[in-house]
N, C-alpha and C positions, 0 to 999 in steps of 0.2 A: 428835691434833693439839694441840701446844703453843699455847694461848689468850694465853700473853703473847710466845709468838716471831710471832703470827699479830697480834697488833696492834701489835705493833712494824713486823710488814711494812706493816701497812694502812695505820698513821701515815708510811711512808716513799713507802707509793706516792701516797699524798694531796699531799703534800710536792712531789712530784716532777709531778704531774698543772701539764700546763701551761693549763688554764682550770679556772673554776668548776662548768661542768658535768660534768667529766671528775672533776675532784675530788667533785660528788655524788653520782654513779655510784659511785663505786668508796665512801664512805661506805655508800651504801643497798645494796653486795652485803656489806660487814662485817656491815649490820645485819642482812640475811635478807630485805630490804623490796625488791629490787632489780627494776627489769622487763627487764632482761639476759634475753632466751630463748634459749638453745643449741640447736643440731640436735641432735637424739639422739643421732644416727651418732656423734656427738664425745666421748656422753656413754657410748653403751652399750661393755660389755666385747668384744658380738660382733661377728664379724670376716665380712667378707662385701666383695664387690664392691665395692659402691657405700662403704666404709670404707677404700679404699685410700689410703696415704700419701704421692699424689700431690692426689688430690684432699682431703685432711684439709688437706694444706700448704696449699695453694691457698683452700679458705674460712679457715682462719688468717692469713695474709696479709692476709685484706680484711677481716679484726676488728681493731676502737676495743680502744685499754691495758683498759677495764671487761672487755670479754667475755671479751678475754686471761687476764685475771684470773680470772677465773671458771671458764672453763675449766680453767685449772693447776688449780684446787684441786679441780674436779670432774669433770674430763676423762678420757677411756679411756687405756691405755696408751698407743696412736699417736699422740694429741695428745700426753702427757706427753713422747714423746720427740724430736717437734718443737720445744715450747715451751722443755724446757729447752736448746737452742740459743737461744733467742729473744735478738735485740742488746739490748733492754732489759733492767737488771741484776735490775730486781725480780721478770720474769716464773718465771724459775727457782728462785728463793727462793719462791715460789706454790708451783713444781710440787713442791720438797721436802716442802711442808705437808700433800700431796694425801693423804686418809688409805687409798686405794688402791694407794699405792707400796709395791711388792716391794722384797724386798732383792735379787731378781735384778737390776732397773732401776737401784737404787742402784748396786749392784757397777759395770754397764755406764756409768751416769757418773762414775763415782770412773775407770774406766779409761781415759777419754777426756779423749786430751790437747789437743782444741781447748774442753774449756771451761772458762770463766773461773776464776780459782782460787779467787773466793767462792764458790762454788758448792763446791769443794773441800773447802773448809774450812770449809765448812757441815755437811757431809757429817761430816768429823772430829769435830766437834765435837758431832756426835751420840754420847752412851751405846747406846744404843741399835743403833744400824747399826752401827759400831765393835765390839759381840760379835763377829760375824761373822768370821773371819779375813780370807774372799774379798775383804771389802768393806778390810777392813783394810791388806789384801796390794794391793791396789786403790789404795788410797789414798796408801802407801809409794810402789808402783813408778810411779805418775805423776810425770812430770819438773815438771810445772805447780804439784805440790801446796808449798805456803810449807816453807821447811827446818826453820822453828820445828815447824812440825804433824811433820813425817817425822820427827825428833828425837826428838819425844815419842813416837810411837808404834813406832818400829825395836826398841826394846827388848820386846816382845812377836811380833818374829818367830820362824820357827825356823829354825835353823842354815843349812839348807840357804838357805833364800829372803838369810838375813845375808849369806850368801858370795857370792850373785849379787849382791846391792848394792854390794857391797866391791869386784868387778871390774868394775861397771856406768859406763860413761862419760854413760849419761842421767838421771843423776840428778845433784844437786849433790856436790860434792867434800865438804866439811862430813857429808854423809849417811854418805857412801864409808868416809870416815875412821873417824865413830862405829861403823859397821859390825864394820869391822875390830880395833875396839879392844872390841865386846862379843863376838864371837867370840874373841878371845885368852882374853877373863875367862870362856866360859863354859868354856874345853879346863881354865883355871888348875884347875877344879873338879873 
């Protein structure tokens, strides 16, 4: 976990906390001092009944922005993949930081084109996940992802995956184009 991306999120969620108490919750879970107590079910890897993603949704729902937060960053996969849906913009910038995220999980939200494109381009802008092609390939073919972030990373596709952007009407035009103009330069070769 990035220490200065994680207190930049804390100073953002503090910022945005609309009372005082709400703002010193979310202080004393930065600082480790926090009396925030999670259900386990929320917290543990294992998967069982009573951890179904109906009822995960459902006690998340009835969680204060603190426990939300807390959870992202120490939640099991099924919360991870509720919260980052969550309409609050900071709760998913949480879940990226959780230091139990797969790159499978990442891949699956770089593919998904209802969520927001900071989250996208949060994603991108990781070294890190960005090795990965899938995640990579992931983050190109989303129609949501900013055309500046597609831009930069098209040049590290391969051919094949280039030629389907180049005929892709989901993606921006600008994309399409550069597409097509590194596939001429790689045949020129």
């Amino acid at each position: 976990m990035s220490d200065v991306k994680l207190e930049a999120l804390f100073a953002q969620a503090c910022e945005g906390a609309d009372n005082a108490v709400v703002r010193e919750e979310i202080q004393q879970i930065k600082a480790g001092t926090d009396t925030v107590k999670l259900d386990q079910t929320l917290i543990s890897e294992e998967t069982g009944a009573h951890n179904s993603a109906t009822n995960v949704a459902n006690m998340i729902r009835a969680m204060r922005i603190p426990e939300k937060i807390k959870l992202a960053l120490f939640g099991n996969q099924t919360a991870r993949t509720i919260l980052i849906r969550e309409a609050n913009r900071m709760i998913p910038l949480f879940v990226l930081e959780n230091p139990r995220l797969t790159e499978n999980e990442v891949n699956e939200f770089a593919r998904n084109k209802d969520l927001d494109d900071v989250i996208v381009r949060t994603i991108a802008s990781s070294q890190h996940w960005m090795k990965n092609y899938a995640i990579k390939q992931a983050v190109i073919f989303n129609p949501k992802t900013p055309v500046d972030i597609s831009l930069k990373w098209a040049k590290y596709l391969k051919e094949k995956d280039l030629r389907l952007l180049a005929k892709s009407r989901n993606v921006p035009q600008a994309l399409a184009v550069q597409c097509r103009k590194l596939i001429e330069q790689r045949d020129k070769k």
